[in-house]
PAMIZA-197796 format. One record per residue: residue in one letter; x, y, z of N, C-alpha, C in turn. Coordinates in nm, 2 decimals, decimal comma, padded with zeros to 4 digits. Each point is the difference from the previous one (the first is absolute). Example, Ala and Ser with C-alpha at 12.3 -4.5 7.8 and 13.67 -1.06 7.14 Angstrom:
+------+--------+--------+--------+--------+--------+--------+--------+--------+--------+
: rest :     nX :     nY :     nZ :    caX :    caY :    caZ :     cX :     cY :     cZ :
+------+--------+--------+--------+--------+--------+--------+--------+--------+--------+
:    A :  01,32 : -00,57 :  00,78 : -00,09 :  00,12 :  00,00 :  00,09 :  00,12 :  00,00 :
:    S : -00,04 :  00,11 : -00,07 :  00,09 :  00,11 :  00,00 : -00,08 :  00,11 :  00,08 :
+------+--------+--------+--------+--------+--------+--------+--------+--------+--------+
***
This chain:
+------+--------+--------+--------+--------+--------+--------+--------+--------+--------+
: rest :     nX :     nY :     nZ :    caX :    caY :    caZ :     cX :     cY :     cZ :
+------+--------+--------+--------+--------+--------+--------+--------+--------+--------+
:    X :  16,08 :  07,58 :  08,11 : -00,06 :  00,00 : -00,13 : -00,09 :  00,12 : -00,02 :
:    X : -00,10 :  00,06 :  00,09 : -00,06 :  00,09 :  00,00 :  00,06 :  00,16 :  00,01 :
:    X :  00,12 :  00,01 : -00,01 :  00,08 :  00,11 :  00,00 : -00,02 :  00,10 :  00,14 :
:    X :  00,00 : -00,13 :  00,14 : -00,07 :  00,07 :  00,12 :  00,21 : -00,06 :  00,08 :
:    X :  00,09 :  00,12 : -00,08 :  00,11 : -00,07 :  00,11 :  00,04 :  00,07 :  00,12 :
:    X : -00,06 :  00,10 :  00,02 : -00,01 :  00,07 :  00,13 : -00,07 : -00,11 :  00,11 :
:    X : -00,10 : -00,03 : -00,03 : -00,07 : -00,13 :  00,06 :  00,05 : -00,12 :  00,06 :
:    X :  00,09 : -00,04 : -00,12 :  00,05 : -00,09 :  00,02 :  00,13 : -00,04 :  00,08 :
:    X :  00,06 :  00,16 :  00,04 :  00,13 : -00,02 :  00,00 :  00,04 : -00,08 :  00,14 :
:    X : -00,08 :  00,11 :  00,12 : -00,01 : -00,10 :  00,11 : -00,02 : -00,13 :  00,04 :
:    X : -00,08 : -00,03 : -00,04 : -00,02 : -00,18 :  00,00 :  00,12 : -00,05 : -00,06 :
:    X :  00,03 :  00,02 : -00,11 :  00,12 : -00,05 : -00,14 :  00,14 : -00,02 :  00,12 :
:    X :  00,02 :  00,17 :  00,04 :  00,12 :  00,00 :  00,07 : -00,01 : -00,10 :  00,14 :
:    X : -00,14 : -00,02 :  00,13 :  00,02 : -00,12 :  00,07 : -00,02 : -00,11 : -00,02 :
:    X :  00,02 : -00,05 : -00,15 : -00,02 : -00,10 : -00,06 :  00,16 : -00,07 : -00,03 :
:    X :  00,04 :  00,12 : -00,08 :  00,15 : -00,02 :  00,00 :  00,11 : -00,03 :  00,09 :
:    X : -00,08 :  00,08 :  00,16 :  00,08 : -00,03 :  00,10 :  00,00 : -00,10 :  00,05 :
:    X : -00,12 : -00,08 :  00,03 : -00,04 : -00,10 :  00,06 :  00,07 : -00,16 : -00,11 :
:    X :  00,02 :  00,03 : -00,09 :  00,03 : -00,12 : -00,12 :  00,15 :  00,09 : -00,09 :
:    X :  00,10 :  00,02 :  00,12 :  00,12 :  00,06 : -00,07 :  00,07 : -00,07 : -00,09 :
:    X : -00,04 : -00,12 : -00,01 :  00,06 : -00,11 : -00,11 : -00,07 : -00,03 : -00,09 :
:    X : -00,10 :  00,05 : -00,06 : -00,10 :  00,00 : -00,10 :  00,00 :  00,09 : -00,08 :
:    X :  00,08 : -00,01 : -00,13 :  00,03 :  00,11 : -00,09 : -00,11 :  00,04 : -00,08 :
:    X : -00,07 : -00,05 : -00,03 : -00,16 :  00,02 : -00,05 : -00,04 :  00,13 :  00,04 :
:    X : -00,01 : -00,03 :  00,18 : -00,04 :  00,11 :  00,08 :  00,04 :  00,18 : -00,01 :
:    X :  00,15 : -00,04 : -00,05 :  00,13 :  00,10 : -00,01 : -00,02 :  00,04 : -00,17 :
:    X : -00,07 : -00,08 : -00,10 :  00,01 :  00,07 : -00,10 : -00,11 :  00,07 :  00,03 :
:    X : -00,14 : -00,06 :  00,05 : -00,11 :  00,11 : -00,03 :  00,04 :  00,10 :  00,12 :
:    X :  00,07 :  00,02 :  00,06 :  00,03 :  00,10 :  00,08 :  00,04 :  00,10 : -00,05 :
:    X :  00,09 : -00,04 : -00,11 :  00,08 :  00,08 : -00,06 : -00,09 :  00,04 : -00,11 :
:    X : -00,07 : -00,04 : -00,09 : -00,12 :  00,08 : -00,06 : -00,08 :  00,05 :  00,04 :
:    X : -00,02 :  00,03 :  00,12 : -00,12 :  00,11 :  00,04 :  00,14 :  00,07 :  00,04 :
:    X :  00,08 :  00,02 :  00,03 :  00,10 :  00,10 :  00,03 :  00,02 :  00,08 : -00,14 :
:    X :  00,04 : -00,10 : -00,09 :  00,01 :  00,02 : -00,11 : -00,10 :  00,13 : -00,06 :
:    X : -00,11 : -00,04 :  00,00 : -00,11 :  00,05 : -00,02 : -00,04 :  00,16 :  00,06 :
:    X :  00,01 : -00,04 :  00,10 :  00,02 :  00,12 :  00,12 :  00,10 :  00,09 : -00,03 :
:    X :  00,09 :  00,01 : -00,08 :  00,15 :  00,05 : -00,02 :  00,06 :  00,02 :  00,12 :
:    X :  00,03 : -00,10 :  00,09 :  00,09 :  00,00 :  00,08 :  00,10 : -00,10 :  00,01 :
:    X :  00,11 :  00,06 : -00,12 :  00,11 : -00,07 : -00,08 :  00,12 : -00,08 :  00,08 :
:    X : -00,01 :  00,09 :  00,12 :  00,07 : -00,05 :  00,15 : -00,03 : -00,14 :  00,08 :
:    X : -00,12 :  00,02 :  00,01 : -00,07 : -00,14 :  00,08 : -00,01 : -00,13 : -00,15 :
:    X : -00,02 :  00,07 : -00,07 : -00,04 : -00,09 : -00,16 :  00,12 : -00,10 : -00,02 :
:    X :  00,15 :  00,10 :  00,04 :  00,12 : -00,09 : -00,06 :  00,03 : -00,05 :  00,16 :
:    X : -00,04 :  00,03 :  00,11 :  00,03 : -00,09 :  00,07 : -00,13 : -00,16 :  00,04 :
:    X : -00,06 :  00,04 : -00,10 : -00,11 : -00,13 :  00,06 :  00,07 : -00,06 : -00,14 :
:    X :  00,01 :  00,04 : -00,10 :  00,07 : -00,07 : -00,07 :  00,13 : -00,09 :  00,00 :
:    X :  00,07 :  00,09 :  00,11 :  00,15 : -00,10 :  00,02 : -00,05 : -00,12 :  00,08 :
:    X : -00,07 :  00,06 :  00,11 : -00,05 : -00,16 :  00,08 : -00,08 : -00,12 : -00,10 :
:    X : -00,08 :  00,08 : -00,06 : -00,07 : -00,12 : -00,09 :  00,11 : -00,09 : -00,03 :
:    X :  00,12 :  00,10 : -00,09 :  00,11 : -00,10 : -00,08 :  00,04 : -00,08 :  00,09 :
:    X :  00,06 :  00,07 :  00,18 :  00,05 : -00,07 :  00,05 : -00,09 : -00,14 :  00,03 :
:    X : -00,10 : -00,03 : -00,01 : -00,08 : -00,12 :  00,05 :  00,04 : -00,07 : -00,13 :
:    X :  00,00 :  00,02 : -00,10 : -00,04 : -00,07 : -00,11 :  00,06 : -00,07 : -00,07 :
:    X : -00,01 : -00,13 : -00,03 :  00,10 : -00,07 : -00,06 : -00,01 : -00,06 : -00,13 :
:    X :  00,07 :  00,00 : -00,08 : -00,03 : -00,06 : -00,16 : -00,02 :  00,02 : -00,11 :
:    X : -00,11 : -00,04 : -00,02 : -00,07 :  00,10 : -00,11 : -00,07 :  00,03 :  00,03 :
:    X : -00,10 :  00,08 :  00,16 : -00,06 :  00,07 :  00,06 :  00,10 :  00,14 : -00,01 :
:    X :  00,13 : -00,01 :  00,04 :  00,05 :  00,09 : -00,03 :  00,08 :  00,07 : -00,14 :
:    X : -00,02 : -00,06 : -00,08 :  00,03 : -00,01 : -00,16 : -00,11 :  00,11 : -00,01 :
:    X : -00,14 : -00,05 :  00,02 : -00,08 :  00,06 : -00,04 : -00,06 :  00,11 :  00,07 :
:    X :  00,03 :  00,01 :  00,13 :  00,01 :  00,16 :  00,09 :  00,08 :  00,06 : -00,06 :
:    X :  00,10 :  00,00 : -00,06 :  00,13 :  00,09 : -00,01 : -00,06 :  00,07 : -00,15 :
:    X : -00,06 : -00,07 : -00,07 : -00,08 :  00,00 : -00,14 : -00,08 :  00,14 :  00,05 :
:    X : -00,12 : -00,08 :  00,08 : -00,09 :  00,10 :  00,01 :  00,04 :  00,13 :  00,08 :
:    X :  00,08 :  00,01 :  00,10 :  00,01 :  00,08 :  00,04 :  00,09 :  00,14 : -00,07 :
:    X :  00,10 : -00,02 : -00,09 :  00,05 :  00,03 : -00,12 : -00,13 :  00,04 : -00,08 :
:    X : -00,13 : -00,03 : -00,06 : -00,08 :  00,08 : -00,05 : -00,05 :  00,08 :  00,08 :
:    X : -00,06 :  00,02 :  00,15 : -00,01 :  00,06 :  00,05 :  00,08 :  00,13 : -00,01 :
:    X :  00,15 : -00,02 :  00,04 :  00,07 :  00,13 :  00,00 :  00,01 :  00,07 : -00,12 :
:    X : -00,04 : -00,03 : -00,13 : -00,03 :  00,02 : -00,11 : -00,07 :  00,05 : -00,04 :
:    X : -00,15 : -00,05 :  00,05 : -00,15 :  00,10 : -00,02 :  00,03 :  00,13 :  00,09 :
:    X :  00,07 : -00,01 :  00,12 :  00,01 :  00,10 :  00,07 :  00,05 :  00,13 : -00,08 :
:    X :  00,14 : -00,07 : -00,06 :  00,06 :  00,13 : -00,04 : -00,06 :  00,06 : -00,13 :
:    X : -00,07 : -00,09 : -00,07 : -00,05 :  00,00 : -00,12 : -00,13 :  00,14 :  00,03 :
:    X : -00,09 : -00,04 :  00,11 : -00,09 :  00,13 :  00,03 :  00,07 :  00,09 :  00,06 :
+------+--------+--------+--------+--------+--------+--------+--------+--------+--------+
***
């Protein structure tokens, strides 16, 4: 929230590792990547997220992460 994602990334990423079935983990992973512009790691924390996710958890990842790649190209 504080626009500190250098900070965060480390923790974020042994967070994600430790809880590889927690897509939560894998979207905020993918927004500080996001953030970071590093579009590589961004769309692969993003496939894992989807891969975890089931329902309308994933209804709604596929949503958001679709604005994402939007704002990107948009700036």
């Amino acid at each position: 929230r504080a626009g500190r994602f250098e900070e965060a990334l480390e923790p974020a990423k042994r967070y994600a590792q430790a809880t590889e079935n927690d897509w939560v983990a894998h979207q905020n992973l993918a927004v500080i990547y996001h953030e970071l512009r590093m579009a590589e790691m961004r769309d692969a924390s993003q496939d894992r997220a989807l891969a975890v996710s089931t329902g309308e958890n994933r209804e709604a990842l596929l949503a958001f992460f679709e604005r994402l790649r939007a704002e990107q190209v948009a700036s």
